[in-house]
C-alpha positions as CSV (number, residue, x, y, z in Angstrom):
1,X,98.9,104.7,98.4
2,X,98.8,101.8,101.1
3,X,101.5,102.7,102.9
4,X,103.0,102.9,107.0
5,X,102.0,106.2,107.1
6,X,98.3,105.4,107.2
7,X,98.5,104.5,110.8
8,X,94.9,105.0,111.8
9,X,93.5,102.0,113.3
10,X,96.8,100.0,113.9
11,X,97.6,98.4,117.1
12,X,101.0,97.6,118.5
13,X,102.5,101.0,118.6
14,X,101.9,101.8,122.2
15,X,100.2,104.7,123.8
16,X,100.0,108.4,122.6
17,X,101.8,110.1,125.0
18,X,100.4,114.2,125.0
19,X,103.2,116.5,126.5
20,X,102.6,118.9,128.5
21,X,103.1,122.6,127.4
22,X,104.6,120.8,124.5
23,X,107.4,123.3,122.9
24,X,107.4,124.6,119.1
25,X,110.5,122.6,118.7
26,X,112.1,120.2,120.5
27,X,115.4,121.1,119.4
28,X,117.3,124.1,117.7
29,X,117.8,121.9,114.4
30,X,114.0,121.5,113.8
31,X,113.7,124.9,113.7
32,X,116.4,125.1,111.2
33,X,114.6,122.0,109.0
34,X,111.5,124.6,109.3
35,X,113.2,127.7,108.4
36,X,114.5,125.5,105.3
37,X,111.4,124.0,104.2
38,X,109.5,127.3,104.3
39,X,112.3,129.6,103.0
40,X,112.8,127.2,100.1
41,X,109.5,127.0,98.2
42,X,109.9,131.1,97.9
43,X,112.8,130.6,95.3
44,X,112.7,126.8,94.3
45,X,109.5,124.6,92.8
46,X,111.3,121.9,95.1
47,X,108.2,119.3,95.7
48,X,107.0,119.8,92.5
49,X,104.4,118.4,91.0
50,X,103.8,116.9,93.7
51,X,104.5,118.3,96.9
52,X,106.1,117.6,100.3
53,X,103.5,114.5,100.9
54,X,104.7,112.7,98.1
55,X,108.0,112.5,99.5
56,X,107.3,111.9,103.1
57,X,105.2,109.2,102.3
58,X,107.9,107.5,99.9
59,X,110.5,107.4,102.7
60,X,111.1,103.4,103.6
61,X,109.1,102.2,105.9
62,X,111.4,101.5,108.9
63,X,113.4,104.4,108.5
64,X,109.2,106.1,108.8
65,X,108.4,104.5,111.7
66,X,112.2,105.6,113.3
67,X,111.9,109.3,112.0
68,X,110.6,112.0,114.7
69,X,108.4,114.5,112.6
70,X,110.8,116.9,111.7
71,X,113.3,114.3,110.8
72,X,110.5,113.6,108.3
73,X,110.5,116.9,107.3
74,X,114.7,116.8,106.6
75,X,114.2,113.4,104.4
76,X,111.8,114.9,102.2
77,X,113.7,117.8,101.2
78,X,117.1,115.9,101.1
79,X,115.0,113.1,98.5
80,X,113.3,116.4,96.9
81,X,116.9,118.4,96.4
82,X,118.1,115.2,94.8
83,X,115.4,114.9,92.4
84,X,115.6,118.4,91.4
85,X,119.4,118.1,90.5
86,X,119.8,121.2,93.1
87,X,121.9,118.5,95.7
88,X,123.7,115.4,94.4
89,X,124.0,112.4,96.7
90,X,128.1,113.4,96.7
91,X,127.9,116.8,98.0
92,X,125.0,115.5,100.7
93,X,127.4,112.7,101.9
94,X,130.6,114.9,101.7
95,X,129.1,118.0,104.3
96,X,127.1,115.2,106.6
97,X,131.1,113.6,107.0
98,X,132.6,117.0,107.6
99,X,129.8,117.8,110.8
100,X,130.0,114.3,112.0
101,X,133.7,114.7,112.2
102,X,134.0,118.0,113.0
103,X,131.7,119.2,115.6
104,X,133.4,122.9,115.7
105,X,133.2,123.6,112.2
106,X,130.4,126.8,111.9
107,X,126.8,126.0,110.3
108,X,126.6,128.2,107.2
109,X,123.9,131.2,107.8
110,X,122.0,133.4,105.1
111,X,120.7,136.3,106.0
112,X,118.0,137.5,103.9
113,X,115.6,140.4,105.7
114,X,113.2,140.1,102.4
115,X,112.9,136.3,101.9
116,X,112.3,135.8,105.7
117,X,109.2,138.8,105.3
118,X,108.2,136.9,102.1
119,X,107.9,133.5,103.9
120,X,106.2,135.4,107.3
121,X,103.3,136.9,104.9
122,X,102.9,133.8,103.4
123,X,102.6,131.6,106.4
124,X,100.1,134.0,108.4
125,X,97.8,135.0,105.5
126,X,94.4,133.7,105.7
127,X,93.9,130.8,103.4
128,X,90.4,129.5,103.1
129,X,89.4,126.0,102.7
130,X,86.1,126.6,100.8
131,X,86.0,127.1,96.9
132,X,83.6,127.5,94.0
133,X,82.3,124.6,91.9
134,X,79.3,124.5,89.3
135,X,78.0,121.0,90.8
136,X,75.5,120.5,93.6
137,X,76.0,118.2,96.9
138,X,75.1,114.8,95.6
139,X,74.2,114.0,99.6
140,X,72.3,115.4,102.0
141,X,72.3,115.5,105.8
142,X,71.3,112.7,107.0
143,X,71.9,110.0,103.7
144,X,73.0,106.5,104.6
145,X,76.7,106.2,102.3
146,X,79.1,103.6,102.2
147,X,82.4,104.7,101.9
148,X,84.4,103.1,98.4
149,X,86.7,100.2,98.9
150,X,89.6,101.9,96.4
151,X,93.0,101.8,96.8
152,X,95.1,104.5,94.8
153,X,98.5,104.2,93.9
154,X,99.4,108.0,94.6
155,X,98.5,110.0,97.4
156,X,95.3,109.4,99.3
157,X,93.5,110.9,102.4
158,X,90.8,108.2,103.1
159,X,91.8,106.2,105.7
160,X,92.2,102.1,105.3
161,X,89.4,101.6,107.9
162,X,86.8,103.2,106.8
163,X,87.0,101.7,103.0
164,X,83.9,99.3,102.5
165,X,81.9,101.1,105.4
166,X,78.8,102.5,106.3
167,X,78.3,105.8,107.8
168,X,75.8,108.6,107.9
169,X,76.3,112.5,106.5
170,X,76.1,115.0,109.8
171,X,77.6,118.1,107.7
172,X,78.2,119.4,104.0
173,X,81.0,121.9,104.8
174,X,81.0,123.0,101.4
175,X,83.7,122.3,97.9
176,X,87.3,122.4,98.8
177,X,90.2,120.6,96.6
178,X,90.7,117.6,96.1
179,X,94.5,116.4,97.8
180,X,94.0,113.0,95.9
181,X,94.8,114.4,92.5
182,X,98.3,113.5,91.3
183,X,99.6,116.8,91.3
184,X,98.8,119.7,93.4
185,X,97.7,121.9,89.9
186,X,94.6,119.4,89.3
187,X,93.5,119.7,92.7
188,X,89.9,120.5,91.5
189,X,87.4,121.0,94.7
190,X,84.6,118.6,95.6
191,X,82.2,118.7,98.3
192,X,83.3,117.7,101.9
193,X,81.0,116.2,104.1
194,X,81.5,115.0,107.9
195,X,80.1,111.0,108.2
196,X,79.9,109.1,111.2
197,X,80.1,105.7,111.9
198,X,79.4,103.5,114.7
199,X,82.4,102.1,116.2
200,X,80.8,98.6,116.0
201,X,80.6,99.4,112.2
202,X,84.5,100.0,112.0
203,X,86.0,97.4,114.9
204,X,83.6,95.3,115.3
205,X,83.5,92.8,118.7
206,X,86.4,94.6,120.0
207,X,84.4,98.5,119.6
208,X,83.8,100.1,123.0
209,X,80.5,100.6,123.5
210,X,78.8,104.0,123.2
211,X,81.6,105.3,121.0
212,X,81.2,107.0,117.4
213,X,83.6,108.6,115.0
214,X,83.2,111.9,112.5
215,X,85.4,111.4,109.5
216,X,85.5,114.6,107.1
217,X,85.3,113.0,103.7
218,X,85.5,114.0,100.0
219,X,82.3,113.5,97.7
220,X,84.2,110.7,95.3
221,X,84.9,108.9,98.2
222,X,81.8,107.9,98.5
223,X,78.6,105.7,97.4
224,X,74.3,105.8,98.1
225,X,74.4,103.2,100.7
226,X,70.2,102.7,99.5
C-alpha cells in the first residue's frame, strides 16, 4: 500500500542521526516487546495470514511517525492479540490503568527453559534467501527496464520513487519469495535483480551530481524498457 511508512525519498523529516556504539535496546521494555514478539509466534499463529508487516503498516499515521521502532513493534502485537480474540480491548485498557497507577505493582514473569531454547534455534538458524523456480531470468545483466508504475492495496516493497523509472540490471541474485503476496503461504519466489539508476533519473534538477543508486528489485516489478 501507499502509506507513511514508505518514507524513502521524503523531505522534511530532518537528518539521520547514526549513534555511536548504538545499544541492542535502548531500554529494558524493548527487550521485553522482543522477548514477546519472538516467544509468541512458537505457540500462537498471531500475524496470521499476514504477518507482523501487515500490522505495523496499518498503525495511523501520526501515531507511525511518533512510534520509536519497538514501540512499533508493541502496536502490532497489541492490534494482532485483538484480532485473534487472544486480548480484548477491556483486559488491555484495564492492566495499562493498573501500571500507570501503580508503579510498584510486579511485571508478571514466565519462565519457560524450552520455549526460550525453541525461540534461540529458531532465530540463529541459517535461513537462506535463494529458492527453486522452474522459470528462467526474463533479464539479463546489463538490460535497460523501467520499473511498473503500480500501486497495490496490500503490502508492497517497491519503493514510491522508483515507480515509472528507468534503470539498468547490474545483478541477478537468483529466485527468492515474493513479500508482495497477500499472505505469507503464497509467497512464491521470483528472480531478484539489483538495478541502478541515475540520480538525475529519480530527482531530477535537485540530484547531486555523480551520484547513483542500486535498488534490489523483484522480476514482476518490472518492464523491457526497449
Amino acid at each position: 500500500m501507499n502509506g507513511v511508512h514508505d518514507m524513502g525519498g521524503m523531505h522534511g523529516f530532518g537528518s539521520i542521526d547514526i549513534e555511536a556504539d548504538e545499544p541492542v535496546f535502548h531500554e529494558e521494555w524493548e527487550g521485553r516487546v522482543y522477548g514477546m514478539v519472538t516467544s509468541i509466534r512458537e505457540e500462537h499463529d498471531v500475524y496470521g495470514p499476514y504477518g507482523s508487516r501487515h500490522y505495523i503498516e496499518n498503525i495511523p499515521p501520526a501515531r507511525y511517525l511518533a512510534s520509536s521502532y519497538y514501540e512499533k513493534w508493541m502496536l502490532a502485537l497489541e492490534a494482532a492479540l485483538l484480532r485473534k480474540g487472544l486480548l480484548t480491548t477491556e483486559e488491555l485498557d484495564d492492566r495499562t490503568r493498573r501500571f500507570r497507577d501503580d508503579a510498584t505493582i510486579q511485571v508478571p514473569e514466565r519462565n519457560d527453559p524450552d520455549l526460550a531454547e525453541r525461540v534461540r534455534r529458531r532465530i540463529y538458524a541459517p535461513q537462506p534467501l535463494e529458492q527453486q523456480t522452474s522459470s528462467a531470468p526474463r533479464f539479463g545483466v546489463g538490460d535497460l527496464i523501467v520499473v511498473r508504475n503500480i500501486h497495490p492495496t496490500g503490502h508492497t516493497r517497491l519503493p514510491r520513487y522508483v515507480r515509472g523509472k528507468r534503470g539498468v540490471i547490474t545483478r541477478i541474485y537468483g529466485a527468492q519469495g515474493f513479500q508482495d503476496e497477500p499472505t505469507i503461504a503464497d509467497s512464491s519466489p521470483q528472480h531478484v535483480y539489483s538495478v541502478v539508476f541515475d540520480a538525475n533519473e529519480l530527482w531530477g534538477e535537485n540530484a547531486e551530481s555523480n551520484q547513483r543508486l542500486y535498488i534490489d528489485m523483484w522480476e514482476c516489478w518490472m518492464e523491457s524498457a526497449r
